[in-house]
N, C-alpha and C positions, 0 to 999 in steps of 0.2 A: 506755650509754656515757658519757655525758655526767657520770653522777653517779660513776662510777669516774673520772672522769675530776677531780671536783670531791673527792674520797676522798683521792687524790692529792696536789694543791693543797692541800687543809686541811694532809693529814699534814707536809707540808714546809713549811707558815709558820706551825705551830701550834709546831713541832721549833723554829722561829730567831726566828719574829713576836713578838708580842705578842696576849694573847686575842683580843682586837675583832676579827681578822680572819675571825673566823667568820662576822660581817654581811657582809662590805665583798668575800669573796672568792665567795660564793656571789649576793650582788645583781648582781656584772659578770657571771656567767659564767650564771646566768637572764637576764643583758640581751642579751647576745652568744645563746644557744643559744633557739631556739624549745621551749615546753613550756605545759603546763596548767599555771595557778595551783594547783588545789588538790596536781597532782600536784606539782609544784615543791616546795610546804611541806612534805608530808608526806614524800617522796624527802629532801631536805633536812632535813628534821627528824631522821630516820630514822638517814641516814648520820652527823651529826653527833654525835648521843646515839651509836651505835656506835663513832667513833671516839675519841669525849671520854670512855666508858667504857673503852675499852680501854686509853688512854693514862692514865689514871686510874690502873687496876689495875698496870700494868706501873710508874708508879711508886711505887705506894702498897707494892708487893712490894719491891720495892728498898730501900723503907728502914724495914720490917718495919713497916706502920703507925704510925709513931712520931708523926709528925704529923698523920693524918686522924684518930687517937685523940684526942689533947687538943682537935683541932677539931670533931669529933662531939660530945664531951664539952661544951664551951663551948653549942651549940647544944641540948644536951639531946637527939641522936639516941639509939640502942640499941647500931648499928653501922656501923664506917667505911664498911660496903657501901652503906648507905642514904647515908651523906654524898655517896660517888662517886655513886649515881644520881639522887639531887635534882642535884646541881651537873652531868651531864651533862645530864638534862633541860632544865635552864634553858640551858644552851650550845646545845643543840639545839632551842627554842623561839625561842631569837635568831638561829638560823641561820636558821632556817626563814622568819622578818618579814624577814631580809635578801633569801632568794631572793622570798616574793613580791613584795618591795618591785622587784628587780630586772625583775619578770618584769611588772609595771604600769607601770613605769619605759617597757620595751622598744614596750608598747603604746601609750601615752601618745606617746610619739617616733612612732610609725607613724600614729598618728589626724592628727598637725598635718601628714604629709606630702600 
């Protein structure tokens, strides 16, 4: 529930925010929501590469690759596919340090109690 719930969240301030919000929305919402660290990162990691892919494709179709091409190209990829899944990966490696940073955060507060 929690990570449909963080699915959510990303979709809609990924849609109006600014990128960074991928740390900053999954570290409250591991600080606020009880979970296991590794499961946190990985759930997190997971969900965010899924969504950073999807939203990736949907608009790399829209404007027939025109830009992931010259930016594949600059980088020396093969294909805009691989561009979209390095650059989701890394979106979802940073989401991921943000929930467990969140989820040590949550514990940290609870040990000084």
């Amino acid at each position: 529930m929690k990570y449909i719930f963080l699915f959510l969240i990303l979709l809609i301030t990924q849609y109006y925010g600014p990128w960074y919000l991928i740390a900053i929305v999954p570290f409250f919402i591991c600080s606020i929501f009880k979970g296991k660290p590794a499961a946190d990162f990985l759930f997190t990691l997971l969900t965010v590469f899924i969504l950073w892919f999807l939203v990736a494709l949907f608009k790399d179709f829209r404007n027939q690759s025109l830009l992931s091409g010259k930016i594949a190209e600059m980088f020396h990829l093969h294909s805009t596919y691989l561009l979209i899944v390095v650059c989701s990966l890394i979106g979802a490696v940073i989401a991921g340090l943000g929930a467990l940073s969140g989820n040590y955060f949550r514990d940290l507060l609870r040990a000084k109690q």
